[in-house]
Each structure stands twice: as C-alpha cells, then as structure tokens.
ZALUM-885562 format. One record per residue (C-alpha): residue number from 1; x, y, z. Coordinates in nm, 2 decimals. Layout:
BEGIN
NODE    n    east   north      up
NODE  NUM       X       Y       Z
...
***
This chain:
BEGIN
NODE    n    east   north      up
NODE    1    7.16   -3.98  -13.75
NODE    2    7.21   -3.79  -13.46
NODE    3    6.94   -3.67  -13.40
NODE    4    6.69   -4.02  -13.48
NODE    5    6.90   -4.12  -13.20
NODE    6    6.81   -3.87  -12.98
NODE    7    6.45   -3.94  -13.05
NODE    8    6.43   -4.26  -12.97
NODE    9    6.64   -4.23  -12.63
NODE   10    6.40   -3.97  -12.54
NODE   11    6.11   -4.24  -12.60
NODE   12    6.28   -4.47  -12.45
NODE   13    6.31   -4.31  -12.16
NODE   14    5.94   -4.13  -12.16
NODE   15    5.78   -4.50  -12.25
NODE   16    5.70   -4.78  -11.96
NODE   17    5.93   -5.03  -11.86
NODE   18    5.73   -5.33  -11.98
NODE   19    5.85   -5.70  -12.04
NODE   20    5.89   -5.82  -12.37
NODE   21    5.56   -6.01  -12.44
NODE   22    5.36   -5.71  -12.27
NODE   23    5.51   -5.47  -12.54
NODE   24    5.39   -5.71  -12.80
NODE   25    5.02   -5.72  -12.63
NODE   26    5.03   -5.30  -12.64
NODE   27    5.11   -5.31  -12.96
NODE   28    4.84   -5.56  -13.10
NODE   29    4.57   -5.39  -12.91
NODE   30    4.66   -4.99  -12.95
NODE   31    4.69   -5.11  -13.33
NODE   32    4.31   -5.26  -13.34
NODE   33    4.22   -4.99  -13.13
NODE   34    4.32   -4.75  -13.37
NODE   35    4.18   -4.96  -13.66
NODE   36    3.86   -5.08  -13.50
NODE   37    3.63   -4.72  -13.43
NODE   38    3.52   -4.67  -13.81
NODE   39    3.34   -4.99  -13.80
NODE   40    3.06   -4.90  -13.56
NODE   41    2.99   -4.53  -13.75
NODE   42    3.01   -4.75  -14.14
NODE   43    2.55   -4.76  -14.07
NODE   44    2.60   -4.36  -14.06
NODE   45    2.86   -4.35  -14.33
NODE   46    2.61   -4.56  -14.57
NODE   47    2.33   -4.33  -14.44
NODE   48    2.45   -4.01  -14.53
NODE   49    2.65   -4.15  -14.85
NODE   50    2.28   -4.23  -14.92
NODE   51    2.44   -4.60  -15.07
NODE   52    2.33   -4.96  -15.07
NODE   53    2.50   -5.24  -14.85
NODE   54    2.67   -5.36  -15.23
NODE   55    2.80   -5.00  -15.31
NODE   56    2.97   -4.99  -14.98
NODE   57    3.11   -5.34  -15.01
NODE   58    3.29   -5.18  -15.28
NODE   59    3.42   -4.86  -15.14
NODE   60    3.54   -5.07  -14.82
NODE   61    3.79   -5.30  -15.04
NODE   62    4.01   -5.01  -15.05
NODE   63    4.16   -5.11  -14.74
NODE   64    4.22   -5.47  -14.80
NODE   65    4.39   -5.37  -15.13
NODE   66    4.62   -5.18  -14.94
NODE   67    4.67   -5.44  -14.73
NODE   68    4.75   -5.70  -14.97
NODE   69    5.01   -5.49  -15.13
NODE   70    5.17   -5.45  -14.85
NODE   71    5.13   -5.79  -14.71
NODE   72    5.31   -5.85  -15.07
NODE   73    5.60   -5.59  -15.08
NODE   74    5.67   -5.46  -14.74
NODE   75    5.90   -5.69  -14.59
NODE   76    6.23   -5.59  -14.72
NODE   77    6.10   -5.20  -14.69
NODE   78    6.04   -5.26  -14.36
NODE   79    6.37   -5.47  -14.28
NODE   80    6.56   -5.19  -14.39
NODE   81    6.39   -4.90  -14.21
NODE   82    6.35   -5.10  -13.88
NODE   83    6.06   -5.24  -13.71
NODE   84    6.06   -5.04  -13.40
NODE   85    6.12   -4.69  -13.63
NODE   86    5.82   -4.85  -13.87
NODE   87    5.60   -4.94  -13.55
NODE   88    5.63   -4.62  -13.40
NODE   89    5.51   -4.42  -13.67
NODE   90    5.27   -4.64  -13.87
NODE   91    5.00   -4.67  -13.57
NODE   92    4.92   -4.28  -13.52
NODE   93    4.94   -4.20  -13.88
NODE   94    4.70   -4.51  -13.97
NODE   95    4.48   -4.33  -13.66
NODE   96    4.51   -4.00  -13.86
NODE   97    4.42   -4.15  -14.22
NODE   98    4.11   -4.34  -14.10
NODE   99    3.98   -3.97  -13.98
NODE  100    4.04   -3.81  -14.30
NODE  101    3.90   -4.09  -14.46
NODE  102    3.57   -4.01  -14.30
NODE  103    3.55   -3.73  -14.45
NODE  104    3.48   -3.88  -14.78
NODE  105    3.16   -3.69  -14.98
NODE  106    3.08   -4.04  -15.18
NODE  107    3.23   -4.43  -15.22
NODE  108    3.51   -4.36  -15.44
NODE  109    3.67   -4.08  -15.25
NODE  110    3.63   -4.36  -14.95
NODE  111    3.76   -4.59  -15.17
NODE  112    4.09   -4.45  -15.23
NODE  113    4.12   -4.29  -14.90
NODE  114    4.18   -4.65  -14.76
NODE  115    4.37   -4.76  -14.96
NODE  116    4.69   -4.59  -14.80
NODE  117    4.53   -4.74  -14.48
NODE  118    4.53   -5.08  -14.59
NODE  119    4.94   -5.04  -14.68
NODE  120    4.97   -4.92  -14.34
NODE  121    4.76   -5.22  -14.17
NODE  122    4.95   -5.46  -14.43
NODE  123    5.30   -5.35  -14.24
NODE  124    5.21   -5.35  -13.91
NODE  125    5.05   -5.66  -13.97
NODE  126    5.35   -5.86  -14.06
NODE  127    5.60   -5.63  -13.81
NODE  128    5.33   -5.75  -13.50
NODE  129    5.32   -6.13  -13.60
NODE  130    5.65   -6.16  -13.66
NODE  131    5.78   -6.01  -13.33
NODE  132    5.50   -6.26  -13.14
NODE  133    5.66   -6.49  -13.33
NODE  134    6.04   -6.42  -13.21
NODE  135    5.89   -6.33  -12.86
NODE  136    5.78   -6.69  -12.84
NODE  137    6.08   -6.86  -12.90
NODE  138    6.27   -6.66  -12.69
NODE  139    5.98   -6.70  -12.39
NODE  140    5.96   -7.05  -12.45
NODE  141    5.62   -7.09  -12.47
NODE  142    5.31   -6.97  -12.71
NODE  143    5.24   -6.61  -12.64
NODE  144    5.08   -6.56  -13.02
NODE  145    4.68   -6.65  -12.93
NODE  146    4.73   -6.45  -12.65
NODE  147    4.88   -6.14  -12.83
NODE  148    4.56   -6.15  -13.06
NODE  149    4.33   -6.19  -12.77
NODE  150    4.47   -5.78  -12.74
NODE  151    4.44   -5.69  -13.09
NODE  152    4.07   -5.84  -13.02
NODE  153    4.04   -5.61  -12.67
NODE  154    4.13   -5.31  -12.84
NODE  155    3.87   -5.42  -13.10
NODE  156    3.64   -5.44  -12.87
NODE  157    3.72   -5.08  -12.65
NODE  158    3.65   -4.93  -13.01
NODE  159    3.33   -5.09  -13.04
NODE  160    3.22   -4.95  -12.69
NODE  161    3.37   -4.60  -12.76
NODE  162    3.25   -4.57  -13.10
NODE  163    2.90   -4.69  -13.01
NODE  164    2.90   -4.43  -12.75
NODE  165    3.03   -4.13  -12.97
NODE  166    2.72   -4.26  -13.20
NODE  167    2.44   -4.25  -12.91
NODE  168    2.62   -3.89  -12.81
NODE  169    2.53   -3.81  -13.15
NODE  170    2.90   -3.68  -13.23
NODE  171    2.96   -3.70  -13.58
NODE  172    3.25   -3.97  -13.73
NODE  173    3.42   -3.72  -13.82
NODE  174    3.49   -3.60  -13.48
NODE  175    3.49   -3.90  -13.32
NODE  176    3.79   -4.07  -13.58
NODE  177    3.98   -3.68  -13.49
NODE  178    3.98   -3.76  -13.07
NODE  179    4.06   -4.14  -13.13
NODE  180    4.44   -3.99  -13.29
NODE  181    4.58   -3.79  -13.00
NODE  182    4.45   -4.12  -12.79
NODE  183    4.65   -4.34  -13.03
NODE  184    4.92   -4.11  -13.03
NODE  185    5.01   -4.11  -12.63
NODE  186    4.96   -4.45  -12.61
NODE  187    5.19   -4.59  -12.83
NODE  188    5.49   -4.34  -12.67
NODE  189    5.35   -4.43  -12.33
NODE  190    5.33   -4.88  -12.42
NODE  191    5.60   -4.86  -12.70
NODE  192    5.84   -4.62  -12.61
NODE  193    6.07   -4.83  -12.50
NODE  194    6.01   -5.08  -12.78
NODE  195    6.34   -5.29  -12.88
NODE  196    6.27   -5.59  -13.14
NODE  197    6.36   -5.96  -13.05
NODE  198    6.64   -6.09  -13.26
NODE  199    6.47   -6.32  -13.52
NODE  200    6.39   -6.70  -13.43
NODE  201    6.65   -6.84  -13.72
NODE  202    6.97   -6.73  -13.84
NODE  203    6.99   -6.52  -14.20
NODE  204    7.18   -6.68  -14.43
NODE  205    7.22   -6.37  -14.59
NODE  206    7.00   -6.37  -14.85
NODE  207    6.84   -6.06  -14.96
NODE  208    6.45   -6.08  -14.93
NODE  209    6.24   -6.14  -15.28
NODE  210    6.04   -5.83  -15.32
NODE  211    5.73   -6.10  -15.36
NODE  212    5.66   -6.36  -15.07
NODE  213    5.59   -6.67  -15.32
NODE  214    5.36   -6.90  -15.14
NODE  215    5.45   -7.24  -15.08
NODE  216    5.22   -7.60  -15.12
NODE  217    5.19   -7.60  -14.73
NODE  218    5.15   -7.23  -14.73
NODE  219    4.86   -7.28  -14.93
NODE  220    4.74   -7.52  -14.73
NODE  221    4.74   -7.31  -14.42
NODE  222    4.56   -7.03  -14.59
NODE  223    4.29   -7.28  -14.66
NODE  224    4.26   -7.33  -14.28
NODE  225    4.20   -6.98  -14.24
NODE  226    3.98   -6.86  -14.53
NODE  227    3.63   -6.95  -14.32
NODE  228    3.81   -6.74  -13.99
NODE  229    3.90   -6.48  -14.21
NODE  230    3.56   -6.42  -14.44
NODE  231    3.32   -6.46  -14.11
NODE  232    3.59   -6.22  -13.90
NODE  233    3.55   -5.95  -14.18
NODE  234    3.17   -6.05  -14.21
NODE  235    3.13   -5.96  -13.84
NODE  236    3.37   -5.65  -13.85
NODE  237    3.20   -5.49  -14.15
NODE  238    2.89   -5.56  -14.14
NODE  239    2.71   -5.65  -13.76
NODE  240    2.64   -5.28  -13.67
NODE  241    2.48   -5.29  -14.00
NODE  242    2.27   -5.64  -13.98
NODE  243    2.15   -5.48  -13.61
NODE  244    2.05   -5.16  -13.77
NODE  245    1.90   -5.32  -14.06
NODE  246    1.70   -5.65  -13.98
NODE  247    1.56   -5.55  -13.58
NODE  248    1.63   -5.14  -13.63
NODE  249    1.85   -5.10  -13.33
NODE  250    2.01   -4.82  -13.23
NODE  251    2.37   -4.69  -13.27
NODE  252    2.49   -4.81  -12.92
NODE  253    2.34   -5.13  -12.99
NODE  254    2.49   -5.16  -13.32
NODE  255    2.79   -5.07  -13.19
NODE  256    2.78   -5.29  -12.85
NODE  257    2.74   -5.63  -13.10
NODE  258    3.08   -5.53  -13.26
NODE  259    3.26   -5.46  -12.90
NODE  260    3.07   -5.84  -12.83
NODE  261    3.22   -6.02  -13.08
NODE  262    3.57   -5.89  -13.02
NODE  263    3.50   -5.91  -12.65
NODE  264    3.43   -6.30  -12.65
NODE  265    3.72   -6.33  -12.97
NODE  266    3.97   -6.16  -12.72
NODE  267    3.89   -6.38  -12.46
NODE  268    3.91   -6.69  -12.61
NODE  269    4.22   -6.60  -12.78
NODE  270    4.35   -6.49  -12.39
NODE  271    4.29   -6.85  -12.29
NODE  272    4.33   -7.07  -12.66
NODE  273    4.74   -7.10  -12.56
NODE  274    4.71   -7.37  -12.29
NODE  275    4.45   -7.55  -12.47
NODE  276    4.66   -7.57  -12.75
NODE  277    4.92   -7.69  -12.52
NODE  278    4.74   -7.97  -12.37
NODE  279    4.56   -8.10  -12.68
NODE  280    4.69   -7.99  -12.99
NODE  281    4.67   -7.71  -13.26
NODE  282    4.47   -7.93  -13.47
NODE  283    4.18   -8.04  -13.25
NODE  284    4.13   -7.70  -13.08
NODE  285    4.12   -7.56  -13.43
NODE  286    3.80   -7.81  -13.49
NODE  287    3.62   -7.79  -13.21
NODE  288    3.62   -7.35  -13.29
NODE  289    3.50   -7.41  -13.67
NODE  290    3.22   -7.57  -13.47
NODE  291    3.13   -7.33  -13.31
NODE  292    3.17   -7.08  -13.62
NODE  293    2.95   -7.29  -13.78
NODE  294    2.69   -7.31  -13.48
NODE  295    2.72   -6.87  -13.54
NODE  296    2.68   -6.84  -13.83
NODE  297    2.33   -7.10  -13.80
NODE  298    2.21   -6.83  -13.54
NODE  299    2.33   -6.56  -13.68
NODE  300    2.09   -6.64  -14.03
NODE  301    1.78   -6.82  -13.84
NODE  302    1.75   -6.51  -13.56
NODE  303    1.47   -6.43  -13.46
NODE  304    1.56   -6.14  -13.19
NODE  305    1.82   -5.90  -13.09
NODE  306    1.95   -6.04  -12.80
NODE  307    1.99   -6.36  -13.05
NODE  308    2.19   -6.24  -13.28
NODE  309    2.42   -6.10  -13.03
NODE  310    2.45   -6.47  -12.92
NODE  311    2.57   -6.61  -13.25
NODE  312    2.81   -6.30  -13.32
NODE  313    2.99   -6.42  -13.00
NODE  314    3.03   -6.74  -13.12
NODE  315    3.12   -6.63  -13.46
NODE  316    3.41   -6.45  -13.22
NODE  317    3.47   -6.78  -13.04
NODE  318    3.50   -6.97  -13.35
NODE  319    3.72   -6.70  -13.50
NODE  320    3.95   -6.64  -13.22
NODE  321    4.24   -6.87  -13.31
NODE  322    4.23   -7.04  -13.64
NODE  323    4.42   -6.75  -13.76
NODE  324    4.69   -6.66  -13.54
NODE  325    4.73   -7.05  -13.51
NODE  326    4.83   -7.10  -13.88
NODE  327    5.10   -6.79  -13.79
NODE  328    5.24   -6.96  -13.62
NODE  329    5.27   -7.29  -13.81
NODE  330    5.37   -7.04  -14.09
NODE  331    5.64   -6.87  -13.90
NODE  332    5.78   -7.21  -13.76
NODE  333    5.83   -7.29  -14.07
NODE  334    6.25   -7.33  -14.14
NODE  335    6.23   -7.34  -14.48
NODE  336    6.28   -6.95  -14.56
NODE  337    6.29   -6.63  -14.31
NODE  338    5.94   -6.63  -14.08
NODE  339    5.88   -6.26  -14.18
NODE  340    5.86   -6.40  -14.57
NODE  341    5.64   -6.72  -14.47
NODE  342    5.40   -6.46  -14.28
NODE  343    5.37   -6.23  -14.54
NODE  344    5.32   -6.51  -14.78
NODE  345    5.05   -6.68  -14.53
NODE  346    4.90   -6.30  -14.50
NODE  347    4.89   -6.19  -14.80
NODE  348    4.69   -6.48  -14.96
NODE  349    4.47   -6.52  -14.64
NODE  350    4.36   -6.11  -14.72
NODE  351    4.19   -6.21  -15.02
NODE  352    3.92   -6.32  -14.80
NODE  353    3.88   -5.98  -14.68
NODE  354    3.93   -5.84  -15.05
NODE  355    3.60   -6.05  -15.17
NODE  356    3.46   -6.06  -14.86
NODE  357    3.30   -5.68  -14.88
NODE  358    3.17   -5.70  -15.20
NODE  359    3.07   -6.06  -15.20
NODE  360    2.87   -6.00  -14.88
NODE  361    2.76   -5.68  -15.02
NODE  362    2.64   -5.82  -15.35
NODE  363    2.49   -6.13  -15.11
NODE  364    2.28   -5.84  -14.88
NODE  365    2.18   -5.64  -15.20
NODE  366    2.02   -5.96  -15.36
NODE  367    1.93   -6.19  -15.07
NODE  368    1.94   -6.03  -14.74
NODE  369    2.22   -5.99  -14.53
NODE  370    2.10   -6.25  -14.32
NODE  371    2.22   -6.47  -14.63
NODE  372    2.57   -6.30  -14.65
NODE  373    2.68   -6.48  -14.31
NODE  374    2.50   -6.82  -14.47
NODE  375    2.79   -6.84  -14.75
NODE  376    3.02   -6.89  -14.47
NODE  377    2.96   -7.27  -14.45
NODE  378    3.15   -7.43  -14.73
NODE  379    3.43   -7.22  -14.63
NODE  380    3.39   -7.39  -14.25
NODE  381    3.37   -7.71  -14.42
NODE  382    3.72   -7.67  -14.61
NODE  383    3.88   -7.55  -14.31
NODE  384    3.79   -7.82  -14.13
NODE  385    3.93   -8.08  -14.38
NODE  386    4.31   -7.89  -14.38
NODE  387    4.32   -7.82  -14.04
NODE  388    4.53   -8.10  -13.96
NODE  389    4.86   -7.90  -14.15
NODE  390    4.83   -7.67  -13.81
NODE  391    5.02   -8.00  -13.64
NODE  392    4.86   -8.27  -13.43
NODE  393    5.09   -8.33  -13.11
NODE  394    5.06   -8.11  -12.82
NODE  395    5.29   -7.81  -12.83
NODE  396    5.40   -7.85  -12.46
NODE  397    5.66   -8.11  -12.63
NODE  398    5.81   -7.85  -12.78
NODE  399    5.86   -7.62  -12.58
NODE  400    6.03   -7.82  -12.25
NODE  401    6.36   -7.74  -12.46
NODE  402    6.33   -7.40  -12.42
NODE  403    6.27   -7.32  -12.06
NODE  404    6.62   -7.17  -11.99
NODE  405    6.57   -6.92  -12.24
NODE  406    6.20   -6.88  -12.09
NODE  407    6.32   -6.78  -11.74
NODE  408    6.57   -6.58  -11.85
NODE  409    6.35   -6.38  -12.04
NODE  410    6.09   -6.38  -11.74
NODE  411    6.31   -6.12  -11.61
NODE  412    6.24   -5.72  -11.61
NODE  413    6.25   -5.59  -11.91
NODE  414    6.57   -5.37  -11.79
NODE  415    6.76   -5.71  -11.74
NODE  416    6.65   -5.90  -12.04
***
C-alpha cells in the first residue's frame, strides 16, 4: 500500500494541472490514439498475410470479442481496482499489445492476439463514458459529444501518422513499437493527475451483477445506434482498404481517408453539444442518419477518389453523435448504477462491430466492397424510427438547475 501510494503522488505531481473535463478529453483521445494506428497498415497486413478481405474480417473480430466480454464483466473488476489505477495502466499496455499483435505470421495468430486487446478497449470503454458521464453532471452541462469529438481527433492524428509511417515505408511492426513510448508519456503527462468524479447517483449498496442485463429501453437505445455503430466500424476497418482496392491509391492516401473521416467525426462531435441544447437529442440525431445515409449513397456510386473521400466524411458526420448520445440517455437513466446501464448499452451495441468485420468481409468477398457500405441502409432506416427514446425536449432545460455546481467546478482543477 505504501508504496501504490507513492506512485501515484509522484504522478500526480509529474502530470498537468488540467480541469476536470480536459482530463476526460486526454483521456478519450490518447486512448483512440493508441487504438487508431493499426487501421491504416490492415491493406499491408492483408498483403503480406497474402488473405482475402473475408479471411481478414475474421481475424479482426478478435478484438470486438474482447470487447464485448469486457463490456459484459468488467464493471465490478474495475470498481474494485479503481478507475484511475485501471486508466493508468490499461492505455500503454493496449498500445503495447496492438504492436505485438502485428507481429502475427497468419489470421489466427491475429485473431487471438486481439482478443486481449478488445478486454482492454472493453474497460476503458465503460471507465471513459462513465466519467464523461459524472463530469457532466457535476459541470452542469453536456461535455459527452464533445469528449468523443477527442477520441475522434486522436483517431484521426493516427490516421495521419500511420499513413505517413506507410509512405516512409517503415514497417507496422515498427511503426505500432514508436506509437507505445508516445502513448506512454502522454498519459503520465494528461493523466497524471487523474482523480475520478464521484458518481452522478447515490449506491444503494448493492453489489454489481457480474452481467449488465439489458433493459426494454436499453434495447431500444442500442437500436438507435446499431446503423452508427456498423458504418463507424465499416469506415474504421475497411476505407484504407476500399481506397487501395477500387481506385489503387497509395498508403498515405489510404491512410489520409481514415484521418478524414475521424477528422470531420471529431468535429462535429466538438460542436453536436449546443445543438443538442437548442433543439433536442432527437431531431439532431435525424438530421446525422441523413447524412449517413447521403455517405453511404456516395460512398457505393463513387466514381473518383476525391469522391469517396467526400462520402467517408459524411459517413463521419452522420456517425459523430448518435452514439455517445444514447450514453448518455443510457447513463441518465436512474433506474440502476450508470456504469451498469453503459456496459449494458455497450455491450449489446458491440455486436455491431462483432458482425460487422466478417459480414462486410463476406459482403466484399462476394459483391464488392463497394456493396459492404450498401447494407448499411436498413440499419439507418431502424435508427431513425427509435430515435425518438434519445428524448425530445431541449436539454438546456435541464441543465439551468445545475449551474451552481457548474461554476464551481469551472474553477482550477487545484480548487475543485
């Protein structure tokens, strides 16, 4: 004990002084940051795996298996060891799996290398959201699309700086290796001084069930994000890909068209909180599954480059919120801890990404992969009949209550 104490005094003291929310946006984007450089370098890792788009589909639901099992059993682990503990160490050591991982001689050894990285993304996942979450209330006003608009600009600084380890012709192997020690000083530097908010709701004691049972209007909100969630991973996995395949681009253009979806995802998601104050969560959620829809349209009919690269940015547009939008309906939620509602919200929501790499896969193998961002659309089209559970007033209503706790949590982060 001792000594864990005088570890984290001694990051404490080496780390920033940063407010609250800004230690929340660190957090989300040196997480995505560390997550996000594999996905340019997958069009080399199929090339020298010598594998098909459906056989790497496949390998690449390792990760989202992880996830999912985390998203399922974590919460009480992680209650018990401590967010900030968790936080600190999960981050670098999901940088260091991903670059073993690449080191994988064919699919299945890449297959079970990620799956320790998806139980490491699962946990971060839900201690991230749920401290945006408990951030908010305390602020007193929606900080949550704007805490994924960083997990999207870390997103899109790996894009850029894997494209460009990929047109310096440095191997993934190296390139994952440098990204760790990056990782590594960042999150001592951003989340050294990392304290967790006290939770929104009081505990009624209750010990956490090991499983996070969704509920009917759980289910509901994962319905909301299923089209978000399949077109996100769609675009993740698979645009350095459709570049390299359909107009034979290079690696930094490959890599660019992941950086631009994440690039115009993180900047809507910067912007989607006063929108969603002055309308509603409901009607901004519409208007981006437009907008989805109008990318994914582009995105199959494309006829150039420069094209494609246009519908991918909506496809980031239409993305941006739907998800962290239904967290925060989810975490609102008083019916059971937020942490449990969520994981529950997650955990179901992943399945998207579990299908979505071998669906599209299969989809490419047989069709095209122009045709693997077409089966997006009847997911769009159920989204936009439940998106009404994300709530229909403006949310400026309720947050007017709040502003004490808002200025007094304006204050330095020393004072708070």
């Amino acid at each position: 004990m001792p000594s864990t104490h005088l570890t984290e005094s001694t990051a404490m003291t080496f780390g920033l002084k940063l407010a609250p929310q800004h230690r929340v946006y660190a957090g989300f984007a040196i997480y995505s940051f560390a997550m996000g450089n594999i996905f340019p370098r997958l069009p080399d890792i199929k090339r020298a795996m010598a594998i098909e788009d459906g056989t790497l589909g496949l390998s690449l639901i390792g990760t989202p298996i992880g996830t999912l099992a985390a998203l399922t059993l974590a919460t009480p682990i992680l209650e018990r060891v401590g967010f900030r503990r968790a936080l600190l160490w999960l981050v670098p050591l999901l940088a260091l799996v991903y670059s073993v991982a690449v080191h994988a001689e064919g699919p299945v050894a890449l297959f079970l290398m990620l799956l320790p990285v998806g139980l490491m993304i699962g946990s971060v996942e839900i201690i991230l959201n749920v401290e945006a979450d408990r951030t908010e209330f305390l602020l007193g006003r929606r900080i949550m699309n704007r805490a994924h608009s960083f997990w999207s600009m870390g997103f899109f600084g790996a894009g850029l700086f894997g494209g460009a380890m990929a047109h310096l012709g440095l191997s993934p192997q190296l390139h994952l290796a440098l990204v760790v020690p990056m990782v590594a000083v960042s999150m001592a530097l951003f989340l050294g001084g990392f304290e967790p908010a006290p939770a929104r709701f009081t505990n009624s004691g209750d010990k956490p069930p090991i499983f996070a049972r969704p509920t009917l209007p759980i289910l509901v909100l994962v319905a909301v994000t299923l089209s978000a969630m399949l077109l996100e991973g769609a675009s993740i996995d698979w645009s350095a890909i459709y570049m390299r395949t359909v107009f034979e681009s290079g690696p930094f253009v490959a890599g660019f068209t992941v950086a631009l979806f994440a690039f115009s995802q993180a900047t809507t998601r910067f912007f989607a909180d006063s929108f969603v104050d002055r309308h509603s969560p409901s009607v901004v959620a519409r208007v981006l599954l437009a907008t989805m829809a109008a990318g994914v349209l582009i995105v199959f009919f494309s006829p150039a480059p420069a094209v494609s690269m246009l519908g991918f940015a909506l496809l980031g547009i239409g993305s941006s919120a739907i998800f962290p939008l239904a967290i925060s309906a989810a975490a609102q939620r008083t019916d059971r801890p937020a942490a449990i509602n969520v994981a529950a919200l997650s955990q179901i929501s992943f399945i998207a990404f579990l299908l979505g790499p071998p669906l599209l896969g299969f989809v490419s193998d047989h069709w095209g992969i122009r045709s693997a961002y077409g089966i997006g659309i009847p997911f769009i089209a159920l989204s936009l009949l439940t998106a009404g559970s994300l709530g229909r007033r403006p949310a400026a209503k309720t947050v007017d209550a709040r502003d004490l706790a808002s200025q007094r949590m304006e204050a330095p982060v020393g004072e708070a």
